[in-house]
C-alpha positions as CSV (number, residue, x, y, z in Angstrom):
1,X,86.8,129.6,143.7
2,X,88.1,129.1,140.2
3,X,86.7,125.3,140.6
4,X,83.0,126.7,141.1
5,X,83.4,129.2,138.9
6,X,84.0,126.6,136.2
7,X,81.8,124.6,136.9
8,X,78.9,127.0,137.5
9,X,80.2,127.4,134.2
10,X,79.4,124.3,132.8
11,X,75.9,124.1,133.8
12,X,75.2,127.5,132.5
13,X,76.5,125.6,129.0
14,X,74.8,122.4,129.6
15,X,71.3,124.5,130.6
16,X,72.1,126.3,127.1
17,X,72.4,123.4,125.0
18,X,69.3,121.7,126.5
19,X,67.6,124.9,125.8
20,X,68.8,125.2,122.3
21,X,68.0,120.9,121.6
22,X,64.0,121.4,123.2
23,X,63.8,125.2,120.8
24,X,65.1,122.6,117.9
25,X,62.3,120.3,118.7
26,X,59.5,122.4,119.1
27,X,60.4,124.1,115.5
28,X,60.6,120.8,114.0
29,X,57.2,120.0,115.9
30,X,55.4,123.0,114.6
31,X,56.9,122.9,110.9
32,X,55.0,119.4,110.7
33,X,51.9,120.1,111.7
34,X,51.8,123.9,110.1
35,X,54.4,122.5,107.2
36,X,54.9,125.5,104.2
37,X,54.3,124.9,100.5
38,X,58.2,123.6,100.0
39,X,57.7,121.0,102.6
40,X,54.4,120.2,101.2
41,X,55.3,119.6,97.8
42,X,58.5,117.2,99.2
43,X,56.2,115.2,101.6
44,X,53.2,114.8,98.7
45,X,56.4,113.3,96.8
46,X,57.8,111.4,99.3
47,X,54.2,110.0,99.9
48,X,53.9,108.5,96.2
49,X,57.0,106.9,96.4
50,X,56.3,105.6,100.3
51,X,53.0,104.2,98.7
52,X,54.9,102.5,95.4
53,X,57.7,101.0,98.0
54,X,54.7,99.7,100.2
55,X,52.7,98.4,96.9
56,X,56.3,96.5,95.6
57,X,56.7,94.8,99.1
58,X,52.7,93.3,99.2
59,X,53.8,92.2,95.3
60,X,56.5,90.2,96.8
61,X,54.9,88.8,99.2
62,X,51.9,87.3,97.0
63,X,53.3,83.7,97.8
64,X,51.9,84.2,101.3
65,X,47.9,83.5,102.4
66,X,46.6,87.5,101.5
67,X,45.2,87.2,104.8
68,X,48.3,86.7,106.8
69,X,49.5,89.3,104.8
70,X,47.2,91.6,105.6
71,X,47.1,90.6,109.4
72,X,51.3,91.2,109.6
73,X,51.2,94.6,107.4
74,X,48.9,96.3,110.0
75,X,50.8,95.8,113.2
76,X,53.4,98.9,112.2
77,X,50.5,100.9,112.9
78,X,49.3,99.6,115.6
79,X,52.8,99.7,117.7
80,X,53.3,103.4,116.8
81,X,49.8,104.6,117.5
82,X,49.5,102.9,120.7
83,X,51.6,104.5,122.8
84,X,51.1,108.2,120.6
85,X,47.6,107.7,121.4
86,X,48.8,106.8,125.1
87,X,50.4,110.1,125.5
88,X,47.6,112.3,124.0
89,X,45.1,110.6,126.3
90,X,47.6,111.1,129.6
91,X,48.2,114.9,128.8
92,X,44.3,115.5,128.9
93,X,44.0,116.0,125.2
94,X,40.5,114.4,123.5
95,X,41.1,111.6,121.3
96,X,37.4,111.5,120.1
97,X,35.0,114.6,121.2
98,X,32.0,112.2,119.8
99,X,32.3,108.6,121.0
100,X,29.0,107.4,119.1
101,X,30.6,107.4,116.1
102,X,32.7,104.5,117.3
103,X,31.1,101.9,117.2
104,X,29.5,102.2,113.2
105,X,33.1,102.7,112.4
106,X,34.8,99.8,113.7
107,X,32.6,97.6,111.1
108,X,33.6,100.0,108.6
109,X,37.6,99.5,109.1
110,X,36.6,96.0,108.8
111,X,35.6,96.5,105.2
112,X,38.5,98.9,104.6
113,X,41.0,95.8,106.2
114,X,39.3,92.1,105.3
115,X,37.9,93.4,101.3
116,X,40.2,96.5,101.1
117,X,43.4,94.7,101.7
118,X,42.9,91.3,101.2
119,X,41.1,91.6,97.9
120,X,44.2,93.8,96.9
121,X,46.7,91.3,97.9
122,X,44.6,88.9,95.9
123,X,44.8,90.5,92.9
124,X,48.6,91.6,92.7
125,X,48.8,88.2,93.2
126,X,46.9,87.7,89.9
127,X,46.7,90.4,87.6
128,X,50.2,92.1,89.0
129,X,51.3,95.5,90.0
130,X,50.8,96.8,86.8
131,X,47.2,96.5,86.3
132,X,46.1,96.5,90.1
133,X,47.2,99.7,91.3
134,X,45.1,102.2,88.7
135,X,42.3,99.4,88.7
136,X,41.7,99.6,92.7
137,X,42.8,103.8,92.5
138,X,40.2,104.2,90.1
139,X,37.6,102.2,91.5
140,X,38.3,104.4,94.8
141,X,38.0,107.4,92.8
142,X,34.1,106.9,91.4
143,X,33.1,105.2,94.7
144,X,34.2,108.2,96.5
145,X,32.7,110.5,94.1
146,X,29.5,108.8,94.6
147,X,29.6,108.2,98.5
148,X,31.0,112.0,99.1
149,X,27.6,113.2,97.2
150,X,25.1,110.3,99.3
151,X,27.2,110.9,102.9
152,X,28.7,114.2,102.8
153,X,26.6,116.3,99.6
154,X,30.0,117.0,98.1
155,X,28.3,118.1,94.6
156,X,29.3,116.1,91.4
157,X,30.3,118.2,88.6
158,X,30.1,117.2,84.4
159,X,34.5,117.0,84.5
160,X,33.9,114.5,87.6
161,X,31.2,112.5,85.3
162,X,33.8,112.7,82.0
163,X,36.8,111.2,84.5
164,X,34.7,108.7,86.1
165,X,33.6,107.4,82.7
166,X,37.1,107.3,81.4
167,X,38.2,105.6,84.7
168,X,35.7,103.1,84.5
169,X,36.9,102.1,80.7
170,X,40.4,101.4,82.2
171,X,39.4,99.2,84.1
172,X,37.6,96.7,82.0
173,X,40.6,97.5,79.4
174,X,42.5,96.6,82.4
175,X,41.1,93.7,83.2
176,X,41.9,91.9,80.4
177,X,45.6,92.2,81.6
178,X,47.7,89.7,83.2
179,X,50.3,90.7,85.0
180,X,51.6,87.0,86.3
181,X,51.8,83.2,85.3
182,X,49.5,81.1,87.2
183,X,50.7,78.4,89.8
184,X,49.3,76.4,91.8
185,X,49.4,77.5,95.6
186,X,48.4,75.7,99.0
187,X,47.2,77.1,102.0
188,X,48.8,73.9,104.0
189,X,51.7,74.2,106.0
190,X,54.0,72.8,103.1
191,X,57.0,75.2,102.7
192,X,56.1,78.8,100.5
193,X,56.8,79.1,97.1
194,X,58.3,82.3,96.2
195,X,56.8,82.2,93.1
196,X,53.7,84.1,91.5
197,X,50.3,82.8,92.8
198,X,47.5,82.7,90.1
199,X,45.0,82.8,93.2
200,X,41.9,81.5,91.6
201,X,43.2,81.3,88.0
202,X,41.9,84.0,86.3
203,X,42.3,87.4,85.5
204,X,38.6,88.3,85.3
205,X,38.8,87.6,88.9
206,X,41.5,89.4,89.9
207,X,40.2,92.5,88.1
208,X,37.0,92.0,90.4
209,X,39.0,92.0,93.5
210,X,41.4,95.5,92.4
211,X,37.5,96.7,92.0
212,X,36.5,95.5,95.1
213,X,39.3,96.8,97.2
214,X,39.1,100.0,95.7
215,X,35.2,100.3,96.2
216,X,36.3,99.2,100.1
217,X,38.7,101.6,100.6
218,X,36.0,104.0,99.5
219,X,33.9,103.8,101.7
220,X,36.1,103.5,104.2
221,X,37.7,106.5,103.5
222,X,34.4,108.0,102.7
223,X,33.6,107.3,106.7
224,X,36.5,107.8,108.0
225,X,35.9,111.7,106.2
226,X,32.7,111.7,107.9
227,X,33.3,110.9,111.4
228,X,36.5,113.1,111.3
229,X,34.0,116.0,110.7
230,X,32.5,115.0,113.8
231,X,35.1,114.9,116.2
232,X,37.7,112.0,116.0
233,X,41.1,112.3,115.3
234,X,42.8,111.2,112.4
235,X,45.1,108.8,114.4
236,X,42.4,107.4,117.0
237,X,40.9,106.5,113.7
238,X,43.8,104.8,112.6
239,X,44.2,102.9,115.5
240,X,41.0,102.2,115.7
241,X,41.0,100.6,112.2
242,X,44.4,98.9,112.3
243,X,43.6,97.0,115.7
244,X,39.9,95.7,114.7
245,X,41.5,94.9,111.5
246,X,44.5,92.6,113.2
247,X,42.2,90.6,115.0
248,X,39.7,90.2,112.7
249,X,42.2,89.0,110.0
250,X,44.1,86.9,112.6
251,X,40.6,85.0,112.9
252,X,40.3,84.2,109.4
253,X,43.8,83.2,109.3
254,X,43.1,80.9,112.2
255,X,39.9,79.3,110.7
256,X,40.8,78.8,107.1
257,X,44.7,77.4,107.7
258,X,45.3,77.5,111.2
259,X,48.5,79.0,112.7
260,X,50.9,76.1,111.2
261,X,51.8,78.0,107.9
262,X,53.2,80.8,109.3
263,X,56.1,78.8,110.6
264,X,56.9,78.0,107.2
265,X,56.4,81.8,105.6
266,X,60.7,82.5,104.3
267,X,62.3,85.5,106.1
268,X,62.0,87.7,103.0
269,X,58.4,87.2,102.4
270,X,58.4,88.6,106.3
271,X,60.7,91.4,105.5
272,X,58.4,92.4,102.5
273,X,55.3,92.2,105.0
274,X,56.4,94.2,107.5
275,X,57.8,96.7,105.1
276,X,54.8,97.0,103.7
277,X,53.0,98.0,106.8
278,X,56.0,100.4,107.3
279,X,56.1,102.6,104.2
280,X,52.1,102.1,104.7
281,X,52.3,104.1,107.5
282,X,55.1,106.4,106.9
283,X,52.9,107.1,103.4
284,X,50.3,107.9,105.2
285,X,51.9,110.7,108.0
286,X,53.5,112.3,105.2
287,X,50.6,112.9,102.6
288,X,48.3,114.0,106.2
289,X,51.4,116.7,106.3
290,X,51.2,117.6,102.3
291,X,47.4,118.2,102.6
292,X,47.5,120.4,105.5
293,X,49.1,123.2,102.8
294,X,48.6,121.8,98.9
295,X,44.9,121.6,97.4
296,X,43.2,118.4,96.9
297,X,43.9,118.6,93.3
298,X,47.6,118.0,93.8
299,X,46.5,114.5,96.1
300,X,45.0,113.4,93.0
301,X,48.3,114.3,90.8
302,X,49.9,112.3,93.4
303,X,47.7,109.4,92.6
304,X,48.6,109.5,88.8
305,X,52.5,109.4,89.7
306,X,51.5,106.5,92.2
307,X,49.8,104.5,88.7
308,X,53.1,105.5,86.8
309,X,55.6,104.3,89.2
310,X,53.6,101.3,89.6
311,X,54.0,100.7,86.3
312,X,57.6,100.7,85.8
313,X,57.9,98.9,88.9
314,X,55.5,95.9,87.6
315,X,57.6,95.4,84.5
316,X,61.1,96.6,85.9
317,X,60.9,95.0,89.2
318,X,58.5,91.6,88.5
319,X,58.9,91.2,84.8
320,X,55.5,92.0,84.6
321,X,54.7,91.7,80.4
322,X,54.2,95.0,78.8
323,X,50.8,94.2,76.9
324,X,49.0,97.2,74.8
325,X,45.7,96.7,77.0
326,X,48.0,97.5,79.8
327,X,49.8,100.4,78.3
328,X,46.3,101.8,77.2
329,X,44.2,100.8,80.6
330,X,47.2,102.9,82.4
331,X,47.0,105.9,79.6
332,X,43.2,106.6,80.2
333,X,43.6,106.0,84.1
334,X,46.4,108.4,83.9
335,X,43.8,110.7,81.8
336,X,41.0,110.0,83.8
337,X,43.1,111.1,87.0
338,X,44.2,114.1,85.3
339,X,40.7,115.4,84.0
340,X,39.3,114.9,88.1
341,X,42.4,116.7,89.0
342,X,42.2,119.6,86.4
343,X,38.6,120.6,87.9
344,X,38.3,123.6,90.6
345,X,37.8,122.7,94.4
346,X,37.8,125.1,96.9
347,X,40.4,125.5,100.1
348,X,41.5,122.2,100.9
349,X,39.8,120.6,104.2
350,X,42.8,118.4,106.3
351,X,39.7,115.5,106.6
352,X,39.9,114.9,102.4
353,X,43.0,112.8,103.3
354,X,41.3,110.0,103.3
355,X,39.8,109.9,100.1
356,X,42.5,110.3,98.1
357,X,44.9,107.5,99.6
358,X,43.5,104.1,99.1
359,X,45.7,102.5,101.8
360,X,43.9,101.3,104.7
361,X,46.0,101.8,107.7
């Protein structure tokens, strides 16, 4: 009698705890997705730093093809979101309410993933981490300031004119940067340097890339914002964007080297590729969570800490040189940043995420 009595004992205690670890979960659950100001504030932080760790392991890596990069970094996202959008699907929940919209975004994550990212690898690979950050951040900022008013009739105000002017003059101060020494580099299958790759040995260029891949991720984020408005979920359009951009990527790589060369990549330059795609992602989930409580404004102070930790990074990290074009390219993108962010917006809307990260996922 005892003997059952301690035992019905035991499963009362057992019941108890499980009851206590699912209560745990769910409060966890529901402080991410409705997260308070505190929690806010720590994830919008944890996000700039996430994005600077991802940004210092694509600069290592510039001694590998930008396209393999590329290819490599997106597959974090891809095995997460696979099975998360496996389950969502399975318990009954919509993934996309409008389907249509599919098929003209796919070609958009393509620009986001082949110009975005590649052109981005290209020019850290050039210019450095220094000047390529607020180059392609500020290119992002006046292509989404001019998309959001074509696409989505977001108004453009005189303070949004003064910072795009301002960020526009960093970047052709910032151009005239460079961040690296050139070397030679081969796309054969001879073993990796693991040094510095002047990619097509000049800076000019390199600028034009940061520019393009910022002016990418614009408009991918730009569409991504629009078709969120209509129905898809941020992480089916994640996925979405991740997968068409691994295969399309993987072709390149296959067409312009060939498989072969990957054999030869050094474990570290993997490490730093699959790193990257890692505190991509991680960067991602935890600005989505800061938005969903702080105003827009404070995404775009975010942004300037992102330039400045670049920064220090570039020349800490990389021995980047500390030039006074740089110093002043980063001063008036850190002004320009700072005048957008100073301006008045109303209630924060969760589907701005997009425009102010310029990581395509």
């Amino acid at each position: 009698m005892s003997s059952d009595s301690s035992i019905d004992q035991n499963d009362f205690a057992v019941e108890d705890a499980n009851t206590a670890a699912v209560a745990w979960w769910e409060r966890l659950g529901s402080g991410m997705i409705s997260p308070g100001i505190g929690f806010g504030i720590v994830a919008g932080i944890a996000s700039a730093v996430l994005y600077t760790l991802a940004n210092i392991s694509l600069r290592n890596a510039i001694s590998v093809d930008p396209f393999i990069v590329s290819t490599f970094k997106a597959a974090p996202t891809v095995l997460v979101l696979t099975p998360y959008l496996a389950a969502v699907k399975v318990s009954g929940r919509p993934i996309a309410t409008s389907r249509q919209w599919i098929p003209i975004f796919i070609p958009i994550a393509l620009v986001g993933q082949v110009i975005g990212n590649g052109a981005f690898q290209v020019a850290l690979g050039s210019i450095g981490l220094a000047a390529s950050v607020p180059i392609t951040l500020g290119s992002l900022l006046i292509g989404s300031a001019i998309l959001g008013r074509i696409l989505l009739r977001e108004p453009v105000r005189a303070r949004t004119l003064v910072s795009i002017a301002t960020l526009i003059i960093a970047v052709i101060v910032l151009s005239q940067s460079r961040g690296v020494e050139p070397v030679e580099w081969s796309s054969s299958s001879a073993e990796v340097s693991e040094e510095p790759v002047d990619w097509l040995h000049s800076p000019i260029v390199g600028a034009l890339c940061a520019v393009s891949s910022g002016l990418a991720y614009a408009v991918f984020s730009t569409t991504m914002r629009f078709t969120m408005k209509r129905g898809m979920l941020a992480s089916m359009a994640m996925w979405i964007s991740a997968v068409s951009g691994m295969l399309a990527l993987a072709g390149i790589v296959a067409v312009r080297t060939g498989w072969s060369p990957i054999a030869d990549i050094p474990p570290a330059m993997w490490q730093s590729m699959i790193l990257a795609g890692i505190f991509n992602f991680t960067a991602f989930v935890a600005i989505s969570t800061a938005l969903k409580v702080l105003p827009v404004v404070a995404v775009h102070l975010i942004n300037a800490s992102q330039v400045a930790m670049a920064s220090v990074a570039g020349v800490l990290v990389f021995d980047e040189p500390v030039t006074k074009l740089l110093v002043l390219g980063i001063s008036l993108t850190l002004a320009g940043l700072t005048i957008l962010a100073t301006r008045r917006r109303p209630a924060p809307d969760p589907s701005t995420t997009f425009q102010s990260t310029f990581r395509s996922e």
